[in-house]
C-alpha positions as YAML, in Angstrom:
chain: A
units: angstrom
residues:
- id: 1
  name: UNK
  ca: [15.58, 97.33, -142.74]
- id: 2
  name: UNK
  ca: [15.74, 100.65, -140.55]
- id: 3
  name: UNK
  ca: [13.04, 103.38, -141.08]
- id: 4
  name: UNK
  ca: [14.53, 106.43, -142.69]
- id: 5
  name: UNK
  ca: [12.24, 108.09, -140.85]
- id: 6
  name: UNK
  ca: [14.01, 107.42, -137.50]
- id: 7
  name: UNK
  ca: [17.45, 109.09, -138.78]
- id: 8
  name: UNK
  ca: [18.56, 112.00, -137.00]
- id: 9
  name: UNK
  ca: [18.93, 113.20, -140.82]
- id: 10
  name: UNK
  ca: [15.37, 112.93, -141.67]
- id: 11
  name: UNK
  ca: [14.21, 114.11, -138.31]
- id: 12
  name: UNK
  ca: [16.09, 117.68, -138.63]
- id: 13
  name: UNK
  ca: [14.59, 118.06, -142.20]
- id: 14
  name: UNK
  ca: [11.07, 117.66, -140.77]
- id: 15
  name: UNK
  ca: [11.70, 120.48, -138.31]
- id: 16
  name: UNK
  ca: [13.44, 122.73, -140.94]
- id: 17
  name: UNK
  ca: [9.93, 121.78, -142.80]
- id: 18
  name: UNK
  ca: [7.83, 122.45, -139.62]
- id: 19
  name: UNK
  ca: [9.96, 125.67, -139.17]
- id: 20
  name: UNK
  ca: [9.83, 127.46, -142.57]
- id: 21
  name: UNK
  ca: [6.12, 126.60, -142.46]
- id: 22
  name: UNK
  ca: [5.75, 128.74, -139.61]
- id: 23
  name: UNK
  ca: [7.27, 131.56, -140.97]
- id: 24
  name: UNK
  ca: [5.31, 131.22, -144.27]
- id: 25
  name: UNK
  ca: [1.64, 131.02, -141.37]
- id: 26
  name: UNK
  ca: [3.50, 133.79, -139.52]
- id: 27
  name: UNK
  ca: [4.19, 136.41, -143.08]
- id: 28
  name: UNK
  ca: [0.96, 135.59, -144.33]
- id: 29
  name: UNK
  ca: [-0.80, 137.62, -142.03]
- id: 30
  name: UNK
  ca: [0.30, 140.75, -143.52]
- id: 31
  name: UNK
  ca: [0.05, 139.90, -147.55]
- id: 32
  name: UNK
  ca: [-2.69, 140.68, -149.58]
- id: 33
  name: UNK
  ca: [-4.03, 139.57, -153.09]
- id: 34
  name: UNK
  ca: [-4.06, 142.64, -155.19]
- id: 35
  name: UNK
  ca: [-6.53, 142.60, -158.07]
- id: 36
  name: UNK
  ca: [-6.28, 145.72, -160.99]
- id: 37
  name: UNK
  ca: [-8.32, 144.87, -164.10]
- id: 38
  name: UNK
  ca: [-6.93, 141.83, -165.31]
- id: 39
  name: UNK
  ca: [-3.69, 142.40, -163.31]
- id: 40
  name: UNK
  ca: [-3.42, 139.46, -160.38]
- id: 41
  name: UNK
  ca: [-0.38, 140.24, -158.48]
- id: 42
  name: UNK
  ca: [0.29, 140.31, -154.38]
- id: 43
  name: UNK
  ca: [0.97, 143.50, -151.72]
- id: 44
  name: UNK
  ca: [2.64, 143.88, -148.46]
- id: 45
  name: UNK
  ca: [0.56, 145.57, -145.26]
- id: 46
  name: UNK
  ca: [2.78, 149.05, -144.76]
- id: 47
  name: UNK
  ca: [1.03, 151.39, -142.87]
- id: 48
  name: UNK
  ca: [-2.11, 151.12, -141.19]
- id: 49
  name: UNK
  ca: [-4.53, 151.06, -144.67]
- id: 50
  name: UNK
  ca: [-1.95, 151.18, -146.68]
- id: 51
  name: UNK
  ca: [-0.15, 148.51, -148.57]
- id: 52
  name: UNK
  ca: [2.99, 148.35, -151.33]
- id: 53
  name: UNK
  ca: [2.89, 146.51, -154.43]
- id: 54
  name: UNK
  ca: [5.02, 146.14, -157.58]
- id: 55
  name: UNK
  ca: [4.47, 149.07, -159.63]
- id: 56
  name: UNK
  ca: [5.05, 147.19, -162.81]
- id: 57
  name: UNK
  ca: [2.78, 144.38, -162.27]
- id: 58
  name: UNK
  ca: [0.01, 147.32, -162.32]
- id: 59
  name: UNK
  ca: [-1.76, 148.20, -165.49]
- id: 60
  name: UNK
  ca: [-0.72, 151.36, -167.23]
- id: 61
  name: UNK
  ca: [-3.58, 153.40, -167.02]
- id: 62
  name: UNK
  ca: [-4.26, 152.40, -163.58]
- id: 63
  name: UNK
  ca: [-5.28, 156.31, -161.72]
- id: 64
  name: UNK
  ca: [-5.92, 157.42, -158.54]
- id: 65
  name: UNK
  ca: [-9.40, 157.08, -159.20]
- id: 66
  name: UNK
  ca: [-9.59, 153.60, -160.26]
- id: 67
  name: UNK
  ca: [-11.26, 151.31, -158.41]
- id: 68
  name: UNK
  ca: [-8.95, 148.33, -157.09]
- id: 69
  name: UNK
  ca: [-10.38, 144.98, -155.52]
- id: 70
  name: UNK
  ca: [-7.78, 143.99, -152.55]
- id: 71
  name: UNK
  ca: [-8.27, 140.22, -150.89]
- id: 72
  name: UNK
  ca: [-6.80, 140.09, -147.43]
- id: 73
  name: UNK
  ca: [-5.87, 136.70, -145.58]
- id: 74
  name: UNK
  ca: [-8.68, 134.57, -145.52]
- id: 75
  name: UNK
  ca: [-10.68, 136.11, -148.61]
- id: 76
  name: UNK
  ca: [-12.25, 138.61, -147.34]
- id: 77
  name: UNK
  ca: [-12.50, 141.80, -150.28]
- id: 78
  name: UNK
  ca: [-11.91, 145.50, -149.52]
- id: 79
  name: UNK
  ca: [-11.81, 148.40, -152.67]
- id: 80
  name: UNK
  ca: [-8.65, 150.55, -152.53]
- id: 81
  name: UNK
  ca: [-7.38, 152.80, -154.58]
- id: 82
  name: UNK
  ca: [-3.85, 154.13, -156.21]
- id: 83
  name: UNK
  ca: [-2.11, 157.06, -153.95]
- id: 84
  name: UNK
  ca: [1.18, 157.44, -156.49]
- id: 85
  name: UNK
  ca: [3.88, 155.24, -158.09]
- id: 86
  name: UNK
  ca: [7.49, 154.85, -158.51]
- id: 87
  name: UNK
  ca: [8.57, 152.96, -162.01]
- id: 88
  name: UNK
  ca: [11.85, 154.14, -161.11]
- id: 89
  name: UNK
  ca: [11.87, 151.68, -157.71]
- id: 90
  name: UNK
  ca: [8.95, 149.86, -159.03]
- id: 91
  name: UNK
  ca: [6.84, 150.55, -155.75]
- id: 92
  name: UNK
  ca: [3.83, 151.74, -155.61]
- id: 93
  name: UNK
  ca: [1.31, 152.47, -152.43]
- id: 94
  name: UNK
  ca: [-2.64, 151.90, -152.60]
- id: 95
  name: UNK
  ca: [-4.94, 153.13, -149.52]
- id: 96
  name: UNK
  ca: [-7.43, 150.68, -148.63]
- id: 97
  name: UNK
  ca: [-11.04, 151.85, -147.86]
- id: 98
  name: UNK
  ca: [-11.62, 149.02, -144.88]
- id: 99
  name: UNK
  ca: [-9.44, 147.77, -142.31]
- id: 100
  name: UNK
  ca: [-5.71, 146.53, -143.33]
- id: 101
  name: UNK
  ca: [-3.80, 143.46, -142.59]
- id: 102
  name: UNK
  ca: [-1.01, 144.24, -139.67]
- id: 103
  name: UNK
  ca: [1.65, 146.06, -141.37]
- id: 104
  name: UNK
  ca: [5.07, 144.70, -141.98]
- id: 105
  name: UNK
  ca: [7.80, 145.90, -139.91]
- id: 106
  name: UNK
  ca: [11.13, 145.71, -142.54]
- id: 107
  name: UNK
  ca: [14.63, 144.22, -141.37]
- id: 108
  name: UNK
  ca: [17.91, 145.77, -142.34]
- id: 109
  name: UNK
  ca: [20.00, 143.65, -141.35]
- id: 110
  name: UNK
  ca: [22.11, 142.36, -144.80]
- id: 111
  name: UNK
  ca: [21.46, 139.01, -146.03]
- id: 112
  name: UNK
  ca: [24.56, 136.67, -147.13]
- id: 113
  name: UNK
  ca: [24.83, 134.45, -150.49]
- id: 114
  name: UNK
  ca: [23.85, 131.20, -150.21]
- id: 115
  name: UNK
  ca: [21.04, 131.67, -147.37]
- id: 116
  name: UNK
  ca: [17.96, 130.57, -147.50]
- id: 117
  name: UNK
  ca: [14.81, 132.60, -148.79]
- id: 118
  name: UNK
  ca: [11.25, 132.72, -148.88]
- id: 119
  name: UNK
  ca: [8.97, 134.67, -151.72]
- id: 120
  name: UNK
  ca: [5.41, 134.79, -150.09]
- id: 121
  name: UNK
  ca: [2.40, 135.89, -152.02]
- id: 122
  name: UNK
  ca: [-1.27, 135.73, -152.18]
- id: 123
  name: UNK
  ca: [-3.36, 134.19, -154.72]
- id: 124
  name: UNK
  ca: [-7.24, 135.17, -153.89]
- id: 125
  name: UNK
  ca: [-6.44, 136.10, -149.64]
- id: 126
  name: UNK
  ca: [-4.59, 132.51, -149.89]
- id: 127
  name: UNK
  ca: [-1.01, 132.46, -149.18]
- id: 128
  name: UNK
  ca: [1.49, 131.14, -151.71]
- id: 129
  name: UNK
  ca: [5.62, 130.47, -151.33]
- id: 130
  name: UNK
  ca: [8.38, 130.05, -152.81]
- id: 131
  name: UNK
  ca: [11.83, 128.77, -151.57]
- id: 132
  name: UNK
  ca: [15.17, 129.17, -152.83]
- id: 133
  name: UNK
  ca: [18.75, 130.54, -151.92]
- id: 134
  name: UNK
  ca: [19.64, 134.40, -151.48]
- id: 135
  name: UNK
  ca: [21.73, 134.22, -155.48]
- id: 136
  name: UNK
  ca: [23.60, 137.30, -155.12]
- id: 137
  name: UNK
  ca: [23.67, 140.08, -152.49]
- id: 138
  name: UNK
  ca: [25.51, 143.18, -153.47]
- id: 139
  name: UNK
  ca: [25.70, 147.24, -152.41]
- id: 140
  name: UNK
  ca: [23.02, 150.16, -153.67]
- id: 141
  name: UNK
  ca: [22.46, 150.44, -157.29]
- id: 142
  name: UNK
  ca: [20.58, 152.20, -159.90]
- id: 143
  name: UNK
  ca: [17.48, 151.06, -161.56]
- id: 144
  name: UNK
  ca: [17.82, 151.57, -165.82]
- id: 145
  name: UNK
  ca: [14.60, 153.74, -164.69]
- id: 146
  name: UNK
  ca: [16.90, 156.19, -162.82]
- id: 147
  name: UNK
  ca: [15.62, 154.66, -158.96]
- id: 148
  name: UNK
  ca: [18.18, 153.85, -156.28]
- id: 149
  name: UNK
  ca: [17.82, 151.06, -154.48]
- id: 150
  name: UNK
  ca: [19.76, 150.27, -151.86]
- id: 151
  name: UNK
  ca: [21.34, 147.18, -152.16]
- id: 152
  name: UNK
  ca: [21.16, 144.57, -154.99]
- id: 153
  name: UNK
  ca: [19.21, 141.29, -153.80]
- id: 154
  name: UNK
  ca: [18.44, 138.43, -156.18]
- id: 155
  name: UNK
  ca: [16.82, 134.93, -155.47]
- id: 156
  name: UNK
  ca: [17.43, 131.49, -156.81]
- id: 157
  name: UNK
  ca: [13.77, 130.71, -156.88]
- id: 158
  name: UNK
  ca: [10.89, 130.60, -158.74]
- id: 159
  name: UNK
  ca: [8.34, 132.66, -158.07]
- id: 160
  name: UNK
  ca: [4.35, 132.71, -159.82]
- id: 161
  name: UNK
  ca: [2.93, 135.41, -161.07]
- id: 162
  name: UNK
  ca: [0.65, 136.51, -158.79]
- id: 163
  name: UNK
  ca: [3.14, 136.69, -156.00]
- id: 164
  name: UNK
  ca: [5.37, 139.57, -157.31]
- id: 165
  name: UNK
  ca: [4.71, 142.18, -155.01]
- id: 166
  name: UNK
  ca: [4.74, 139.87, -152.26]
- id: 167
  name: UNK
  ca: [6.99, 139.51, -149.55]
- id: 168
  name: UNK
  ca: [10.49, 138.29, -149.14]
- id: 169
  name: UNK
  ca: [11.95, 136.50, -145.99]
- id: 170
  name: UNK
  ca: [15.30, 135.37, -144.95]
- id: 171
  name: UNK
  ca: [15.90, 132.26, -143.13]
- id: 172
  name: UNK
  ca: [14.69, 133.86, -139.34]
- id: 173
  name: UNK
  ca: [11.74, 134.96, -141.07]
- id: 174
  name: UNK
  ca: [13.08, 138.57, -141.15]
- id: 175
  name: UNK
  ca: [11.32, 140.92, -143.82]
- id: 176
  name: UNK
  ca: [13.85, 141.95, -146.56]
- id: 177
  name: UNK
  ca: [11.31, 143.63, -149.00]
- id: 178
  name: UNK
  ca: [9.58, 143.21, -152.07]
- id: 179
  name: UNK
  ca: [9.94, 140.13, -154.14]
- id: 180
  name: UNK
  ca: [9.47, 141.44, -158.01]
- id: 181
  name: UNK
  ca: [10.51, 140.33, -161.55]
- id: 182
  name: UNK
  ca: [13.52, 141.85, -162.79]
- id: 183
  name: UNK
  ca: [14.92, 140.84, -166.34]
- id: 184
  name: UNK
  ca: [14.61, 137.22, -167.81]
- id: 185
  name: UNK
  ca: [12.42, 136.55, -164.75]
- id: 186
  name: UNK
  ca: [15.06, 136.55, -162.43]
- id: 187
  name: UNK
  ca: [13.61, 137.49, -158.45]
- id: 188
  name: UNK
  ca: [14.76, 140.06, -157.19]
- id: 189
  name: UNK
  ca: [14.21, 142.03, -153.76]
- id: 190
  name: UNK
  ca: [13.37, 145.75, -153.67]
- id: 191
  name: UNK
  ca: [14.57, 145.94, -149.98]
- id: 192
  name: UNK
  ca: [12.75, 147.90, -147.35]
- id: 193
  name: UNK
  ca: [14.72, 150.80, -146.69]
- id: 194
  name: UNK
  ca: [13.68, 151.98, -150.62]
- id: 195
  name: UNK
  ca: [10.33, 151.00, -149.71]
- id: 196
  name: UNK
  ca: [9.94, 152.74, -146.67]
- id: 197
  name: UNK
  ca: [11.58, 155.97, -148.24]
- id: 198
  name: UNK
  ca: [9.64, 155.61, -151.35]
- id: 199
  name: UNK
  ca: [6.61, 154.88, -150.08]
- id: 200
  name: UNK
  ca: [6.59, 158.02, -148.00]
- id: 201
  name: UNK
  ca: [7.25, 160.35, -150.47]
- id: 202
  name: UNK
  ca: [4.50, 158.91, -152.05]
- id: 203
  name: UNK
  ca: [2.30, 159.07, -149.20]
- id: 204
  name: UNK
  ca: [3.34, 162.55, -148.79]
- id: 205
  name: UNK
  ca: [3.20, 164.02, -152.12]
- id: 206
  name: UNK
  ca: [1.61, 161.36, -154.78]
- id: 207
  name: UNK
  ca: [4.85, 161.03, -156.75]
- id: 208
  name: UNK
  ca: [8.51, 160.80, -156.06]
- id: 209
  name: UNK
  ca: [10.47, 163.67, -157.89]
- id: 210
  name: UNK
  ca: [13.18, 163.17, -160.73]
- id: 211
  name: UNK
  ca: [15.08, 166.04, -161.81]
- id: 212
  name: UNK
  ca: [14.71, 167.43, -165.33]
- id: 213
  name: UNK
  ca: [16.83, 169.08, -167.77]
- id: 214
  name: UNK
  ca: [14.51, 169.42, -170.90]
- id: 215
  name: UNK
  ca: [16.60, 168.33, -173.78]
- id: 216
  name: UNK
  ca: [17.23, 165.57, -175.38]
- id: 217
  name: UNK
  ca: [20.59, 164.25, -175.76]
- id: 218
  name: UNK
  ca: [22.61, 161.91, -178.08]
- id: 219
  name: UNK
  ca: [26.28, 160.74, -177.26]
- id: 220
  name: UNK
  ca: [28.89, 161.52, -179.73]
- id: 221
  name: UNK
  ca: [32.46, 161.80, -179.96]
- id: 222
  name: UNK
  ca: [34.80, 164.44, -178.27]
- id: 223
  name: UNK
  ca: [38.16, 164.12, -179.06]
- id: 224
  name: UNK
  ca: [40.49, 161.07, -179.97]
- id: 225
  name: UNK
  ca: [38.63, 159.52, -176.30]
- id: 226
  name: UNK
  ca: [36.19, 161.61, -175.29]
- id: 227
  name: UNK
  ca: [32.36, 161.42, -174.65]
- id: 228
  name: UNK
  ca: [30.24, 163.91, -175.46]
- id: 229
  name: UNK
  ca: [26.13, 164.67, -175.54]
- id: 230
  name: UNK
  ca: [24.60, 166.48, -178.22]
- id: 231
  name: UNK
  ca: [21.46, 168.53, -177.77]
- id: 232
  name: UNK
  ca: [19.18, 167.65, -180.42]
- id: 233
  name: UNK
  ca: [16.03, 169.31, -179.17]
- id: 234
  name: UNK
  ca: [15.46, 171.55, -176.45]
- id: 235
  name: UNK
  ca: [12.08, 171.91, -174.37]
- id: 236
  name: UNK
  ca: [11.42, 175.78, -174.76]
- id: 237
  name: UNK
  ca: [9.70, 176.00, -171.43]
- id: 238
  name: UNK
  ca: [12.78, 173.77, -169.58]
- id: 239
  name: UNK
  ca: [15.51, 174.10, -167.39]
- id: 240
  name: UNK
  ca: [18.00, 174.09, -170.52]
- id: 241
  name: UNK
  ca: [16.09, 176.45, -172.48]
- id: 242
  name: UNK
  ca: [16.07, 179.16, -169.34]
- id: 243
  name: UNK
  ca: [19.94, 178.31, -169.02]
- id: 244
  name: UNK
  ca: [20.57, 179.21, -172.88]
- id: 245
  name: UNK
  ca: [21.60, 175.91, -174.44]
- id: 246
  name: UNK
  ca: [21.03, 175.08, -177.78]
- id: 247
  name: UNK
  ca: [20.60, 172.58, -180.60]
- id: 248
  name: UNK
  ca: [23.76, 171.72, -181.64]
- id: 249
  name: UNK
  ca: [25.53, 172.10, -178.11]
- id: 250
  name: UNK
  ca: [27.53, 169.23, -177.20]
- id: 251
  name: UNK
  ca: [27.79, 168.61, -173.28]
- id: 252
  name: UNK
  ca: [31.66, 167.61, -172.12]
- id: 253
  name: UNK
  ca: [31.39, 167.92, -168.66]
- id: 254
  name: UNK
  ca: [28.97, 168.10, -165.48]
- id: 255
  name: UNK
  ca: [29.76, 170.03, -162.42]
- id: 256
  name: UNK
  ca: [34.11, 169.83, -164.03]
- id: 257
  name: UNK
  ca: [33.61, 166.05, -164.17]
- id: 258
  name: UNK
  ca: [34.28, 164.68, -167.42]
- id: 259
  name: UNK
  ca: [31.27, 163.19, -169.28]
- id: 260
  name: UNK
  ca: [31.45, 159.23, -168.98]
- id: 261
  name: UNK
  ca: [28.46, 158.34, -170.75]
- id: 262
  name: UNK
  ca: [24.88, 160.05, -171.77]
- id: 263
  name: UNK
  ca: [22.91, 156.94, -169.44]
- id: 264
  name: UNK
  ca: [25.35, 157.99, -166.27]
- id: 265
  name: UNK
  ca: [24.08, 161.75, -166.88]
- id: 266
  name: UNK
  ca: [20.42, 160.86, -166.53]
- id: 267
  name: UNK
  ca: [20.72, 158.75, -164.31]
- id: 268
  name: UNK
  ca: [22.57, 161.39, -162.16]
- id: 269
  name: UNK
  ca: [18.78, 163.10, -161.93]
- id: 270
  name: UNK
  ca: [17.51, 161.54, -159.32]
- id: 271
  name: UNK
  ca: [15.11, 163.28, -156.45]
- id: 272
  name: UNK
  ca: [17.96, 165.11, -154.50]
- id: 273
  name: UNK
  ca: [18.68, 166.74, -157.56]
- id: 274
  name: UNK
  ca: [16.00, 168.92, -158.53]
- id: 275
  name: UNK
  ca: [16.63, 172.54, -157.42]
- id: 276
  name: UNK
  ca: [20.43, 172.01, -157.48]
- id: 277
  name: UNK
  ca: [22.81, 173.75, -159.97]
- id: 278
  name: UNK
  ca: [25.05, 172.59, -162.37]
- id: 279
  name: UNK
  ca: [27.72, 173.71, -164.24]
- id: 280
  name: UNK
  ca: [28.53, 172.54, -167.61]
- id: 281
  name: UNK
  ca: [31.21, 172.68, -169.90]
- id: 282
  name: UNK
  ca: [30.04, 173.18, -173.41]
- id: 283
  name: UNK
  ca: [31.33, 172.71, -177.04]
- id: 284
  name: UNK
  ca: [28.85, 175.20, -178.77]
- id: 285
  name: UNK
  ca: [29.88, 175.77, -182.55]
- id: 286
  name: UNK
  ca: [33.86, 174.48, -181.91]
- id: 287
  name: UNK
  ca: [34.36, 176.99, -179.44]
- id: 288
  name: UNK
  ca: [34.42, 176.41, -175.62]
- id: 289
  name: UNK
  ca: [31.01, 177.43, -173.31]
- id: 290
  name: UNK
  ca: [29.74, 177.54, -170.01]
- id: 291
  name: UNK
  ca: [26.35, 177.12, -168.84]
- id: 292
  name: UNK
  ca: [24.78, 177.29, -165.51]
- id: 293
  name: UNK
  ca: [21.40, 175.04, -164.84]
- id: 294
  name: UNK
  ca: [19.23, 174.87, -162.68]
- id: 295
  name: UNK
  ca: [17.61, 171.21, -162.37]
- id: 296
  name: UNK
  ca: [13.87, 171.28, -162.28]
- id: 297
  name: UNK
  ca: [11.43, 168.61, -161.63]
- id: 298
  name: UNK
  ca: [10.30, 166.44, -164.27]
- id: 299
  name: UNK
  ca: [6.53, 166.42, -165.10]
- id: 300
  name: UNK
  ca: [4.09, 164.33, -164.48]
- id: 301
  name: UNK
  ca: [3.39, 162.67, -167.79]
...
């Protein structure tokens, strides 16, 4: 009987093996083990001592002043702590006191359906993987947290824990971004170009802005197929208070465009639109309004 080990078959599947290892040997180099209380989850080397992670895998009440253990490759520990966060794009940067990994140079090139992928991770400074195929690959989209990300990247593989944060790969051992959780545990890839804008902001400033209106806002009717958003409370000391709206105001349109839906209105307030100015069209009482605003930045907490 012939050894299956001699097929040509069985012999490219060994160097496919031999290969991805390599790239796994070659990634782990710049992913760290990132330890927060009882939080285990991974980071990617970004700048020289800095590093990425997944912003949700972090406790809540995680501060700038909170001490962080970090384990690079090989298990060697370094403290770090929080510069700013992003739930929006679910990124967020620590500073390491010691020496960092080498950083992580992200590829933009776009990755097509059906190729392969790798999810690499640290568990303790000891790298961990994941295989699967690229599951969908789509344009820039909107996070239900208001981020923009831009472009939609999910895996067909399962990932552990500990390795969201970590880094994703395509089949030349490219980085793509950030592997993280998104809903029902599906993998998905926060790709670098929102990291590397993110990140610097945070860098920069701490925080990435979101604009602010300062009312909150219930859709309702308007008209036999209209949408509309009620005010039902106003912040005195907010954008919508210093513009005059009211309780009881019901917002038809933004900027002349009719009102599709109270989500697609908040989710219009992203960081390039605080300090603009809107106009809105008004129902105030039965009778028509206008109203100018002025889109400030929302706060902090």
């Amino acid at each position: 009987m012939a050894d299956i080990r001699d097929t040509p078959r069985s012999f490219s599947l060994e160097q496919l093996s031999a290969a991805m290892a390599d790239v796994v040997a070659a990634a782990a180099g710049s992913v760290v083990a990132v330890h927060a209380g009882r939080a285990r989850t991974s980071g990617i080397a970004w700048r020289d001592g800095l590093v990425v992670t997944s912003e949700e895998a972090l406790p809540d009440d995680l501060t700038g002043t909170t001490d962080l253990t970090v384990r690079l490759p090989g298990g060697a520990s370094t403290k770090a702590t929080l510069v700013g966060r992003d739930a929006g794009t679910d990124v967020a940067l620590l500073r390491l006191e010691s020496a960092a990994p080498s950083p992580v140079t992200f590829d933009a090139t776009p990755v097509r359906v059906g190729s392969i992928a790798l999810a690499i991770g640290s568990f303790d400074g000891t790298p961990t993987a994941a295989a699967g195929l690229v599951a969908l690959s789509g344009p820039a989209w909107r996070s239900l947290r208001g981020g923009e990300i831009d472009a939609r990247i999910e895996l067909g593989l399962t990932m552990r824990r500990s390795a969201e944060g970590g880094l994703a790969l395509d089949a030349l051992g490219r980085a793509i971004g950030m592997s993280v959780f998104g809903p029902r545990r599906r993998v998905i890839v926060i790709p670098g170009a929102t990291i590397d804008r993110v990140a610097a902001q945070l860098a920069a400033h701490g925080r990435v802005p979101r604009g602010y209106l300062g009312v909150a806002l219930q859709p309702v009717k308007a008209g036999p197929e209209g949408i509309g958003a009620m005010v039902m409370g106003v912040d005195r000391d907010g954008p919508a208070a210093a513009a005059g709206l009211h309780q009881g105001d019901v917002i038809l349109a933004w900027n002349n465009e009719p009102l599709r839906s109270v989500q697609t209105l908040l989710r219009s307030l992203g960081p390039a639109s605080v300090g603009t100015i809107v106009r809105l069209s008004l129902q105030r009482a039965g009778q028509p309004a206008e109203a100018q605003i002025t889109i400030g930045e929302r706060p902090a907490d």
